[in-house]
C-alpha positions in Angstrom: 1.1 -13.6 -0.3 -1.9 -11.3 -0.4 -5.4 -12.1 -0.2 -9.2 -10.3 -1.1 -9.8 -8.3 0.9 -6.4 -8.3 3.1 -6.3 -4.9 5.3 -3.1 -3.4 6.5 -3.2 -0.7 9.4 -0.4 1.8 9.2 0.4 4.7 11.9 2.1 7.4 9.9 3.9 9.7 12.2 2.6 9.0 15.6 -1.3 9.4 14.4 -3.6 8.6 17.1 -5.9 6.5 14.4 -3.9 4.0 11.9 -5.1 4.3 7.9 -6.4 0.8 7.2 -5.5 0.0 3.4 -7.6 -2.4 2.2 -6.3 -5.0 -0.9 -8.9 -6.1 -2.8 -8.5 -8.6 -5.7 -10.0 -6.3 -8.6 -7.3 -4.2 -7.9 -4.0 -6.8 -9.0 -3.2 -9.0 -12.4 -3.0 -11.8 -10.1 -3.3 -10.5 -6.3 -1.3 -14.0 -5.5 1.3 -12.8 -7.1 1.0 -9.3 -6.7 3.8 -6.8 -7.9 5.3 -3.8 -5.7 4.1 -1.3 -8.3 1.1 -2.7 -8.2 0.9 -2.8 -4.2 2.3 1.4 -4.8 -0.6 2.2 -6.9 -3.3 0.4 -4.6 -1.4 2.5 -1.6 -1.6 5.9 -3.6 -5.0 5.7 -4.2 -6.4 5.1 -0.8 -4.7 7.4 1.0 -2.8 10.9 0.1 -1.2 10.6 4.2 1.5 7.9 2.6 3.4 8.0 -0.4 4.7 4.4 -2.5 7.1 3.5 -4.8 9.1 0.8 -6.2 12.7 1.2 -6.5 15.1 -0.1 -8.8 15.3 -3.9 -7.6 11.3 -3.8 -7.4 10.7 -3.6 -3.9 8.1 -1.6 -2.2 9.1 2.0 -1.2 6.5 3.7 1.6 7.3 6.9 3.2 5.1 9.7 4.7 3.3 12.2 3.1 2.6 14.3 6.3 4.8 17.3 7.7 
């Protein structure tokens, strides 16, 4: 379950400094019960180093955006 304010550090590709993404409770219906699209769009507009999805059985898709 997610929470205000909820950070997440994620290393993409090695990086020396993580990308904190930071859930904040404005940005969810319900942030209890938040959906993966939901968590994809929070992800996509933080940070242009990942990219998010959902696929097809609604789970959350995260891959790198860096060469």
């Amino acid at each position: 379950m997610l929470a205000n304010n909820q950070t997440v550090d994620v290393t993409v590709n090695g990086g020396a400094a993580p990308i904190t993404l930071t859930l904040r409770a404005t940005d969810f219906a319900n942030i209890a019960a938040a959906s993966a699209a939901e968590v994809a769009a929070v992800i996509q507009r933080q940070t242009t180093a990942l990219r998010a999805g959902v696929t097809p059985d609604q789970r959350l898709i995260i891959g790198s955006a860096v060469p």
